[in-house]
C-alpha positions as CSV (number, residue, x, y, z in Angstrom):
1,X,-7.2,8.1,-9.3
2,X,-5.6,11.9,-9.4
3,X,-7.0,13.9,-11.2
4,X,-5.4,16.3,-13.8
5,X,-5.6,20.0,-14.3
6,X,-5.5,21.4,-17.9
7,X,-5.0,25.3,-17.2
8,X,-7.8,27.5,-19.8
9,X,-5.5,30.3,-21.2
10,X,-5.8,33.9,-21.9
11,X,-4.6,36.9,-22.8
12,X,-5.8,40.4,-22.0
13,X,-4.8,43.8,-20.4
14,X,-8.2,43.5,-18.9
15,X,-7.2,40.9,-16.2
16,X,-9.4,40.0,-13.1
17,X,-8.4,39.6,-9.7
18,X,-8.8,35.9,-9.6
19,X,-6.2,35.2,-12.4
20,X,-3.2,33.5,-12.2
21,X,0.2,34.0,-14.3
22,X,0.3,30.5,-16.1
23,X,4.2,29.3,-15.9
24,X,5.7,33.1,-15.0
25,X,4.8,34.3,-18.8
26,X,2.2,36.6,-20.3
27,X,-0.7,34.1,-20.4
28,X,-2.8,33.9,-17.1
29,X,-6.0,31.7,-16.4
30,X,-8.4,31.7,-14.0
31,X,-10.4,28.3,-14.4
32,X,-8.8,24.4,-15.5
33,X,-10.4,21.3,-17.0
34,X,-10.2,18.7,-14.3
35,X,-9.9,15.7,-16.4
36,X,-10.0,11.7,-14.9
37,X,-9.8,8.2,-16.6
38,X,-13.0,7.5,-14.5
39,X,-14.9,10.5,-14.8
40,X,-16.3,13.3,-17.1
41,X,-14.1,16.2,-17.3
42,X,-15.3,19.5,-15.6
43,X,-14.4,23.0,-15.3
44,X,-13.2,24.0,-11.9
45,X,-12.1,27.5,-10.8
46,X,-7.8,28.1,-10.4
47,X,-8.4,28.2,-6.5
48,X,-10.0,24.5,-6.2
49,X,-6.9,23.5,-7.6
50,X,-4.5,21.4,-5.2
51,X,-1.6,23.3,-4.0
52,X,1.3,21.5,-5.6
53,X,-0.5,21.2,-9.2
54,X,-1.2,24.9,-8.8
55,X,2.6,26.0,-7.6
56,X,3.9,23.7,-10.5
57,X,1.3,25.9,-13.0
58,X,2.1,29.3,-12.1
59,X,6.0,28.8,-11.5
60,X,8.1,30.7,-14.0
61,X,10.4,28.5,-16.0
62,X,14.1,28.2,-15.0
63,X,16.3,29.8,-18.3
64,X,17.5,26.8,-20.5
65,X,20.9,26.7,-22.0
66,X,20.9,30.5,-21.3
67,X,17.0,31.3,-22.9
68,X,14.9,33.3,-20.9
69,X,11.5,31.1,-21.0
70,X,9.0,34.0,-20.5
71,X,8.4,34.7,-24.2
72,X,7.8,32.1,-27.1
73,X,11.4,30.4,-28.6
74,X,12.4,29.9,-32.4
75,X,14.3,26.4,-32.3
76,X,15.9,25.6,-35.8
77,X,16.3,22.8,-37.0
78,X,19.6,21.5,-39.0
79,X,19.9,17.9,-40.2
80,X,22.8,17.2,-41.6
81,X,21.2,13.6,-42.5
82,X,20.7,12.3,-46.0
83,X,17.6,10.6,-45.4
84,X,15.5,13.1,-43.3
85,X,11.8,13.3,-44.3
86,X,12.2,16.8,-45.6
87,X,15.3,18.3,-45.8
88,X,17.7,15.0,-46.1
89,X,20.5,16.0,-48.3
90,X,20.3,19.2,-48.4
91,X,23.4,20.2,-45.1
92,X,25.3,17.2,-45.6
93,X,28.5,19.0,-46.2
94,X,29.8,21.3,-43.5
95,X,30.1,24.4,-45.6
96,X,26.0,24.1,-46.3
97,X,25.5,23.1,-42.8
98,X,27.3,26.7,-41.7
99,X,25.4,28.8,-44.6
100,X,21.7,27.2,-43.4
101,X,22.5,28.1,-39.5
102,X,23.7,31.1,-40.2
103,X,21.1,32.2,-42.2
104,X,18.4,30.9,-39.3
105,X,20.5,32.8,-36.9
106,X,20.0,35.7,-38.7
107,X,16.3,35.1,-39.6
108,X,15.9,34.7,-35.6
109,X,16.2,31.5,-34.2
110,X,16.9,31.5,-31.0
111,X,18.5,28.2,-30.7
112,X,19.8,25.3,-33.5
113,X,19.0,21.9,-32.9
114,X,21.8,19.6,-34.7
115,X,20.6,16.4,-35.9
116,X,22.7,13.7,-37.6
117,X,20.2,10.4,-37.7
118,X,17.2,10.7,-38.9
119,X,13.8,9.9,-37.1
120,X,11.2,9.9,-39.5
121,X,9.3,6.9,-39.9
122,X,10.6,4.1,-40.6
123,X,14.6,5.4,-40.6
124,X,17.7,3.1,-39.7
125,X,20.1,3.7,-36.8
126,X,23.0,5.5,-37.7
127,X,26.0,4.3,-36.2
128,X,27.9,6.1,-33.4
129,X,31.4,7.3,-35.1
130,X,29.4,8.1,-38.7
131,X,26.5,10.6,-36.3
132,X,29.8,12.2,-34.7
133,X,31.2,12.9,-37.8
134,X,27.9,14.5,-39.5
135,X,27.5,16.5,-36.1
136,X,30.2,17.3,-34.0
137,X,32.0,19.4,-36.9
138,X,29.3,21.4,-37.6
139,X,28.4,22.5,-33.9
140,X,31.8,23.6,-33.5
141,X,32.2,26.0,-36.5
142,X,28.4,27.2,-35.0
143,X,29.4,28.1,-31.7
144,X,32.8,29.6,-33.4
145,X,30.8,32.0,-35.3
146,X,27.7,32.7,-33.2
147,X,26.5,33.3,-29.2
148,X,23.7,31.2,-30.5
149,X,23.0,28.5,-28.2
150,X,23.3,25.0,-30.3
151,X,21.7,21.5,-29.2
152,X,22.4,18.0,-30.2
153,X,19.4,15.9,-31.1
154,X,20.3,12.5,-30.5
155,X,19.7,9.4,-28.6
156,X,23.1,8.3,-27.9
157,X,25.6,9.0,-25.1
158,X,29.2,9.2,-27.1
159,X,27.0,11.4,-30.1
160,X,26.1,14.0,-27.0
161,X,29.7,13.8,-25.6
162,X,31.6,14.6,-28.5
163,X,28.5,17.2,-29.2
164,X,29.3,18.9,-25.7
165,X,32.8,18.8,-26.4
166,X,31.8,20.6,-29.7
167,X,29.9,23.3,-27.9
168,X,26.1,22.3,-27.3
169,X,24.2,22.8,-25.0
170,X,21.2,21.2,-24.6
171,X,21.0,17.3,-25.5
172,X,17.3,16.5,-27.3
173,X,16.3,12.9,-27.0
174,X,13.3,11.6,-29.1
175,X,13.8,8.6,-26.9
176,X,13.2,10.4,-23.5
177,X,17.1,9.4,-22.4
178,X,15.7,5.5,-22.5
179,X,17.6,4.9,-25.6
180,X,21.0,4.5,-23.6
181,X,21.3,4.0,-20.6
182,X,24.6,6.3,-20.1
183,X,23.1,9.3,-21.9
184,X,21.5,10.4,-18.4
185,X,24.3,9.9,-16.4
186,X,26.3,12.4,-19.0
187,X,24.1,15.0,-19.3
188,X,23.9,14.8,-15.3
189,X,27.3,15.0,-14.9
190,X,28.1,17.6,-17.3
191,X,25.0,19.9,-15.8
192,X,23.9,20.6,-19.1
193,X,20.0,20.6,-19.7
194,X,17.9,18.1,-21.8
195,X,14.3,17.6,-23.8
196,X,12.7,14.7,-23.1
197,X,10.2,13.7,-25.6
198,X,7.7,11.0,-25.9
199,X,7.2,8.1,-28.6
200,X,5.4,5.3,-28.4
201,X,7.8,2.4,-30.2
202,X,11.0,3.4,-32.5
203,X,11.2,5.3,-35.4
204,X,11.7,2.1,-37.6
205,X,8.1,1.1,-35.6
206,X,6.5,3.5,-34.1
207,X,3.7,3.9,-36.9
208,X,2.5,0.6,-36.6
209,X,-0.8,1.2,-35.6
210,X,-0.2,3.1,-32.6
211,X,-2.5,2.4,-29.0
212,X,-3.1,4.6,-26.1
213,X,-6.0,4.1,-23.2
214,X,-6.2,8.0,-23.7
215,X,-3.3,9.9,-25.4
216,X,-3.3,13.0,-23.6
217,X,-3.3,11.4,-20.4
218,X,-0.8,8.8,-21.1
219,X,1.5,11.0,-22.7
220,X,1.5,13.4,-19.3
221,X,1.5,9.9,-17.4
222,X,4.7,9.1,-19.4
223,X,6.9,12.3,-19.2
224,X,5.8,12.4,-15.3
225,X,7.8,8.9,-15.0
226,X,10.7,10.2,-17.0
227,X,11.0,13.5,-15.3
228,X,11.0,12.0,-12.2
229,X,13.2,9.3,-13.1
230,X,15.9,12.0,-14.4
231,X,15.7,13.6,-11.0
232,X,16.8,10.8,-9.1
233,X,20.0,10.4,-11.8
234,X,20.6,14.0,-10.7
235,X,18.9,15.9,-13.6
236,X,16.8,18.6,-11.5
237,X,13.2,19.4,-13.0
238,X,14.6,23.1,-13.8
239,X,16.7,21.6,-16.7
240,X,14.3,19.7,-18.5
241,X,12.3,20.1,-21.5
242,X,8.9,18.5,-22.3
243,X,8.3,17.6,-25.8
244,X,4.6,15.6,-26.3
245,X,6.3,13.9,-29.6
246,X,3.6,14.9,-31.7
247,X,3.8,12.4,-35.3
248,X,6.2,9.6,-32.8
249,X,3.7,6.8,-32.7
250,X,0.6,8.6,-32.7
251,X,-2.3,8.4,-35.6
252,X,-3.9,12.0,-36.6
253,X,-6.6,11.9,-34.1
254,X,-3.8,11.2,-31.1
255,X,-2.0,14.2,-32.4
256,X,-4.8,16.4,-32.5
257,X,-6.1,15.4,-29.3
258,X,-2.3,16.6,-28.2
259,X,-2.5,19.7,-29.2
260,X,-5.7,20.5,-28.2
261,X,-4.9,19.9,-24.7
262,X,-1.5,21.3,-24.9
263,X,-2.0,23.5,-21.5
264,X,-2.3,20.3,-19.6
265,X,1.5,19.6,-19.6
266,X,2.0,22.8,-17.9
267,X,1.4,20.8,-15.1
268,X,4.9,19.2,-14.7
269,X,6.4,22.5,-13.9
270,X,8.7,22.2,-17.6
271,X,9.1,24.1,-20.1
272,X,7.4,22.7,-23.0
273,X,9.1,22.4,-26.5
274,X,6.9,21.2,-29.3
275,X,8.2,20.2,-33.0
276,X,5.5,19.7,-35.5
277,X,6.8,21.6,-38.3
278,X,6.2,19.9,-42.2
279,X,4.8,16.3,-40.5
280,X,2.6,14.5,-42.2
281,X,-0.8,15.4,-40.6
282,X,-0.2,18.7,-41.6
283,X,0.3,17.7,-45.4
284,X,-2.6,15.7,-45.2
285,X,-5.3,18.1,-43.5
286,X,-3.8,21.6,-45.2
287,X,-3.6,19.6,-48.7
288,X,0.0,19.9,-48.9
289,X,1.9,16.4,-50.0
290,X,5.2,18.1,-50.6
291,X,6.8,18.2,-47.3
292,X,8.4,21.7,-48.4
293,X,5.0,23.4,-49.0
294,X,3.9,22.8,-45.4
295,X,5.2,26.1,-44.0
296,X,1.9,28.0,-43.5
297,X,0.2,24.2,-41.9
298,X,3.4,24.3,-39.8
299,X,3.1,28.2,-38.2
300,X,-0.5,28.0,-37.7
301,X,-0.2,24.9,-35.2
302,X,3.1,26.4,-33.7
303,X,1.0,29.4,-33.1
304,X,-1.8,27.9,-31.3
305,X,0.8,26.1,-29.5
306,X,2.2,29.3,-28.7
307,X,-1.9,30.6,-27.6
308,X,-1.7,27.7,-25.0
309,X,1.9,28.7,-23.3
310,X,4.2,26.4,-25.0
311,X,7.5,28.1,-24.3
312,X,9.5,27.0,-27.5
313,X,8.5,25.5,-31.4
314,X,11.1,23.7,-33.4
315,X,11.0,24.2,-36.8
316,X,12.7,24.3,-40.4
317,X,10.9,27.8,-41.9
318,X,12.9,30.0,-39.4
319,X,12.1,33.1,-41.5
320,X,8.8,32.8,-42.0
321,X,8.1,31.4,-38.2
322,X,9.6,34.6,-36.9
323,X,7.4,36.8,-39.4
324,X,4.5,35.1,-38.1
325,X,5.2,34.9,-34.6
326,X,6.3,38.9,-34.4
327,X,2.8,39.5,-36.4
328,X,0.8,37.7,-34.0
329,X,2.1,39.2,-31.0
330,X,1.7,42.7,-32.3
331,X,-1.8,41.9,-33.0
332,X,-2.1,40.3,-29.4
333,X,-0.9,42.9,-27.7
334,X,-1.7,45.8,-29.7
335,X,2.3,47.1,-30.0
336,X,5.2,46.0,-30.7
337,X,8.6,45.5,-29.0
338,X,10.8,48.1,-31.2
């Protein structure tokens, strides 16, 4: 079997010779975790690393839906759902729907992901026309009152289409564009770019007691398939985003063992978007059972996300995200941007 390269990241002025830029940002490694599902892992040094794992690490990432990927993306998220896990109800109407984006917009996301059937746990499908309705409205009046790039998180091909038609621009699939068969063939066609994130099962299943051989390796195994299946439908590697689908059929020690080993999906040359804001395994390891009172659970895990290159972290506290992440730069590079 192949083996996999998880890159070791770093950060310092005080770079040696033998380092290399980890996906064109400011993070740069100079030895990887060869891991194997037949051996012990080991630490090799960046030049033992094959040349097409190594090309794929260091590449910069293409721009997405207009985002320069070399510094750390703000993704807010607006469900205008009434049975979301945390925020159901609340952007229902249009008018509150506007207000919240607006107010993230200002509070610095960089993009707002759109959302109009819910995927916690357990949750229904939503029919087609009644998803349209909650969505398409609301990404219009978005991209009438902001340059704000706007994406449409949904597993279905007519919810994307009328989305597009609204303005997004960027279609985020929980299913990995398996859910439909015709959502890949749009979002080819149209030339627009796409998340593709893993789960093991449906929302209505995908808790019930979740398997893997080993979950870091599957999940890279899986989003390899799907990236590579995309690029035969004509949706090149430079348009997709990577999400491991941290809390979608995966018990707390799978999603820890995710983001541990986050650096190892740097390896499909992607940019890597990664959503774990106010789930569950935060409430239960930071005490927090109210879903609302997860916020500081939530930056600290999109922060050390953010330690091991992940490009872009979807969340719901826009404000206090932004504080946090402008914070920990400053103190990680010793100045600020201003």
């Amino acid at each position: 079997m192949s083996p996999y390269f998880r890159p070791l990241p770093q950060h310092s002025a005080a770079r040696p010779d033998t380092a290399r830029p980890l996906a064109g940002g400011p993070l740069w490694f100079t030895h990887a975790e060869m891991l194997s599902r037949d051996a012990p892992p080991r630490v090799v040094a960046a030049g033992d690393i094959p040349a097409p794992v190594l090309d794929r690490l260091v590449a910069p990432r293409a721009p997405v839906a207009g985002l320069d990927l070399s510094r750390p993306r703000i993704m807010g998220i607006l469900n205008t759902t009434p049975d979301s896990f945390s925020d159901g109800g609340q952007h229902l109407a249009p008018d509150a729907a506007r207000a919240a984006a607006t107010a993230m917009v200002g509070a610095g996301a960089d993009m707002i992901d759109v959302g109009g059937e819910s995927t916690r746990p357990g949750a229904v499908t939503v029919p087609e026309a009644e998803e349209i309705r909650r969505t398409a409205p609301v990404i219009a009046a978005l991209r009438d009152q902001s340059a704000v790039p706007v994406s449409i998180d949904t597993r279905k091909a007519a919810v994307a289409e009328a989305a597009l038609d609204a303005g997004a621009g960027l279609v985020n699939d929980v299913a990995g564009l398996t859910h439909d068969p015709d959502l890949a063939p749009l979002c080819a066609s149209r030339g627009v770019p796409v998340c593709v994130m893993h789960a093991q099962g449906d929302p209505a299943t995908m808790q019930d007691a979740p398997v893997y051989e080993d979950v870091l390796l599957d999940v890279y195994d899986y989003l390899a398939g799907r990236i590579a299946a995309l690029d035969r439908q004509g949706i090149p590697r430079e348009r997709i985003l990577i999400d491991p689908g941290v809390g979608f059929g995966k018990t707390r020690a799978h999603n820890l063992a995710l983001l541990a080993g986050l650096a190892l999906f740097h390896g499909l040359g992607c940019g890597i978007l990664l959503g774990v804001s106010r789930k569950r395994f935060i409430g239960d390891i930071g005490g927090a059972p109210d879903p609302r009172a997860r916020a500081p659970g939530s930056i600290a895990v999109g922060l050390a996300a953010l330690a091991q290159g992940v490009q872009m972290i979807r969340v719901h506290d826009v404000a206090e995200t932004a504080q946090a992440l402008r914070l920990w730069r400053a103190a990680r590079d010793g100045r600020t941007d201003a």
